[in-house]
C-alpha positions in Angstrom: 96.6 118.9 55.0 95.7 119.3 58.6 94.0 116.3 59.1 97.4 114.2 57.2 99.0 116.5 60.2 97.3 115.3 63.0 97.1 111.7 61.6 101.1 111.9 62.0 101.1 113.5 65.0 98.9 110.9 66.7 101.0 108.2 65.0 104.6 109.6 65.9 102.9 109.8 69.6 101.8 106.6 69.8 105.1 105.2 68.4 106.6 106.7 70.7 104.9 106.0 73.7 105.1 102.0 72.6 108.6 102.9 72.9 108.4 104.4 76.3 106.5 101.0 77.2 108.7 98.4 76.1 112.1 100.1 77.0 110.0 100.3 80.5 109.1 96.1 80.2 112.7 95.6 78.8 114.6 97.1 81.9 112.1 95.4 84.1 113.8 92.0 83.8 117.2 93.5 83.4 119.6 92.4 86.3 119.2 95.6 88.8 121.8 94.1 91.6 119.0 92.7 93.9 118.5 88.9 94.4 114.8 88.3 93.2 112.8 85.2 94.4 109.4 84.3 92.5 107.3 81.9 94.4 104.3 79.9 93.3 101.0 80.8 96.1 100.4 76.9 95.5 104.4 76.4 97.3 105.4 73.8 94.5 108.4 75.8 92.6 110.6 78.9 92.6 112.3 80.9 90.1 115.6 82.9 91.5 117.4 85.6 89.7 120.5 86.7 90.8 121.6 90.0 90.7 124.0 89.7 87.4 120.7 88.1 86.1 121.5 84.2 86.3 118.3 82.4 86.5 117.3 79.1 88.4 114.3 77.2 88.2 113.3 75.0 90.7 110.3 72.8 89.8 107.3 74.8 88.8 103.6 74.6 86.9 102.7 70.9 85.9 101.8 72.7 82.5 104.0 73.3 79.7 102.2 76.7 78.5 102.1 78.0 82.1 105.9 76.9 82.9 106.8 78.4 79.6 104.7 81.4 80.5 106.2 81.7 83.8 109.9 81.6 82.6 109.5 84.3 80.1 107.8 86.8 82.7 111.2 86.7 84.1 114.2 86.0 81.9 116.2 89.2 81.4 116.0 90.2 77.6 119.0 88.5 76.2 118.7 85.2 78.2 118.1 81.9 76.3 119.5 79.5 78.5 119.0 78.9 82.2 122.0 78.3 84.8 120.5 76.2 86.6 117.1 73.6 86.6 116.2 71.7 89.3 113.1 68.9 89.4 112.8 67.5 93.5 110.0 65.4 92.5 109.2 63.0 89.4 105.2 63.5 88.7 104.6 63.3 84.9 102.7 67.0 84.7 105.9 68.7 86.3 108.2 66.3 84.2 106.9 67.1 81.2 106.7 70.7 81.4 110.3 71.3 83.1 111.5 69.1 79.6 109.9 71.4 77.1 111.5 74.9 79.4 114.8 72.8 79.0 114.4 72.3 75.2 113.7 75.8 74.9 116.1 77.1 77.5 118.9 74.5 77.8 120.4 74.6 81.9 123.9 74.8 81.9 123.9 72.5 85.3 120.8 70.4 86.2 119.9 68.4 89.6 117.2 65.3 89.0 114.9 63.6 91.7 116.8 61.0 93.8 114.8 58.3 93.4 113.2 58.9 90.1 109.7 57.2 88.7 110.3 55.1 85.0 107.6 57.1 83.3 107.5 58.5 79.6 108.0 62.2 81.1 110.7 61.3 83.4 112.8 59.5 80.5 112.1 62.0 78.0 113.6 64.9 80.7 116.4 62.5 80.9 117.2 63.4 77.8 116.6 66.4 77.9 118.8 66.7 80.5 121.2 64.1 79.9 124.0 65.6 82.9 121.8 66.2 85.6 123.1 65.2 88.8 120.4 62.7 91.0 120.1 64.8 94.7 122.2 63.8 97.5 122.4 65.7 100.8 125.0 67.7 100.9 124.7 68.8 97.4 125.7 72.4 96.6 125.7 74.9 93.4 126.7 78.1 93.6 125.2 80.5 91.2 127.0 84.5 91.9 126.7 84.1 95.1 123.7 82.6 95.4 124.2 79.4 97.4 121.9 76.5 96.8 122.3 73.0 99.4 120.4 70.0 99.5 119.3 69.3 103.1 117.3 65.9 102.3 117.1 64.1 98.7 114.1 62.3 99.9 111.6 64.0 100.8 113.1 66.5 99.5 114.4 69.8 101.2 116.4 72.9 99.7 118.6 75.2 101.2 119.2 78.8 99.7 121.4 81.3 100.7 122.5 84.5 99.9 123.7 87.0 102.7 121.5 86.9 105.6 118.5 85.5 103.6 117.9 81.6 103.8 114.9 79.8 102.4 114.0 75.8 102.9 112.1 74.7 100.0 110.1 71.8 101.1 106.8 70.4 99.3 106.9 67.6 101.3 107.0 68.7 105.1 110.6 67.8 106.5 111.5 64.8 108.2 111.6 65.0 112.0 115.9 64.6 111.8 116.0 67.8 109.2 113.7 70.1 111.2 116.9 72.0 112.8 117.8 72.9 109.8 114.5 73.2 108.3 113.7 76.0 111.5 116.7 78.0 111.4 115.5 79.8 107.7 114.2 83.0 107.1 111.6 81.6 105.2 110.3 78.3 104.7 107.9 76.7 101.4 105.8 74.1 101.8 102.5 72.4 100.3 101.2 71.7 103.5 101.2 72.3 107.2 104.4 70.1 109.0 103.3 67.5 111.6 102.6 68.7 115.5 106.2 69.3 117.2 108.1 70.0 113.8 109.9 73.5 114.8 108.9 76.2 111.6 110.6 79.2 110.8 110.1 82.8 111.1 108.5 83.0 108.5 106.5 80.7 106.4 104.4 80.1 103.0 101.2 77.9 102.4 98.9 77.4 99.7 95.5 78.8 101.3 94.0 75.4 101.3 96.5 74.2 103.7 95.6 76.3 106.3 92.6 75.6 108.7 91.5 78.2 110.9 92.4 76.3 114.3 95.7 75.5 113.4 96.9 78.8 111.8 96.1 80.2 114.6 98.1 78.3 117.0 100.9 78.9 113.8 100.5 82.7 114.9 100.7 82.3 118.7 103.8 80.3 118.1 105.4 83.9 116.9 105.4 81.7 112.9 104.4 84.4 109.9 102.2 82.7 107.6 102.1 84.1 104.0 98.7 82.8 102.5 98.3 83.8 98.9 95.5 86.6 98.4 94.1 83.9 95.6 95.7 80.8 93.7 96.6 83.5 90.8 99.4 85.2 92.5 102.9 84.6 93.1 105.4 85.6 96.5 108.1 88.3 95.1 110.8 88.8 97.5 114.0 91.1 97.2 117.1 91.4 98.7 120.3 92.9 99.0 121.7 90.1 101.5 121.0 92.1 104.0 117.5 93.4 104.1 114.4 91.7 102.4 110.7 92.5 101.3 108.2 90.7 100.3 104.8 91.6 98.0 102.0 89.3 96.5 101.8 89.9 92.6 
């Protein structure tokens, strides 16, 4: 009779504590009133959360089980659709997995590559996709407040805004007529380091690879904050209120 005891004691305790754990998972994603930004270490996609939860998705992994992956880290609980989906460039590997995440999690608005290629992948996110709008500067969404602008369709450069807080996505380096713009963000994404005389912002993320020793330096003299990924593994997680933001590596 003891043992049956303790058997149901150690059971009810580890039911319980599974509980404790996935309540603790559950409110993890919930919308908490905070903007979240989740950006690859390699500087080729975002995801954005508002904070009533609307999610964004702005390129991402050329792999559909690590775009998948990557999307359901972050969805709040009851989400199976995204608000928005946005693809700036038209390689297959990204094509194809942003059309199985739309399958899955159908955008309610969607913004294409301007000058798309006539692949299999592209076509088939076509259709996945069938209303997406092709990027043209001066494009805007506004998702809760969050403010999304399209600075250059080709190459291309994002805007985003939300209070005080402005990020310029771009893979691609800017084009010497967009650098004003390009320079006056908090932060700025790219793949690699601009050309010599672009102005950078504050603040600004490259893959580790893209960072030589001579010129990160001179990055640093120029009063520019690079944020170089501990390893390829991790991901920039920034929060904000509008007002104030912090960053971590997770």
């Amino acid at each position: 009779m003891d043992a049956l005891r303790r058997r149901a004691f150690h059971l009810i305790l580890g039911l319980l504590l599974l509980l404790i754990l996935g309540e603790g998972y559950v409110w993890s994603r919930a919308p908490d009133g905070y903007l979240h930004l989740w950006i690859r270490a390699s500087g080729d996609g975002f995801i954005a959360r508002t904070p009533a939860g609307h999610l964004i998705l702005v390129d991402g992994p050329g792999d559909v089980a690590a775009a998948e992956m990557w999307l359901a880290l972050h969805l709040p609980p009851t989400r199976r659709t995204l608000d928005a989906l946005i693809l700036t460039r038209g390689d297959r590997a990204t094509a194809l997995a942003q059309e199985a995440v739309a399958r899955r999690y159908p955008p309610h608005r969607a913004w294409a590559p301007a000058h798309p290629p006539s692949s299999p992948e592209m076509i088939a996110w076509e259709d996945a996709v069938p209303a997406a709008l092709p990027l043209r500067q001066g494009l805007t969404l506004d998702v809760a407040g969050l403010l999304l602008e399209v600075g250059d369709p080709d190459p291309p450069l994002l805007h985003l805004r939300f209070g005080r807080l402005h990020v310029a996505y771009a893979p691609q380096p800017p084009s010497a007529d967009r650098a004003l713009s390009w320079a006056q963000a908090t932060l700025g994404i790219a793949r690699r380091l601009p050309d010599p005389g672009i102005p950078l912002p504050r603040y600004l993320l490259l893959p580790g690879a893209a960072v030589s020793p001579g010129r990160g330096e001179n990055l640093l003299r120029a009063d520019v904050t690079l944020l170089v990924p501990p390893d390829s593994a991790r991901e920039l997680h920034i929060v904000t209120d509008g007002v104030r933001w912090y960053w971590t590596w997770e």
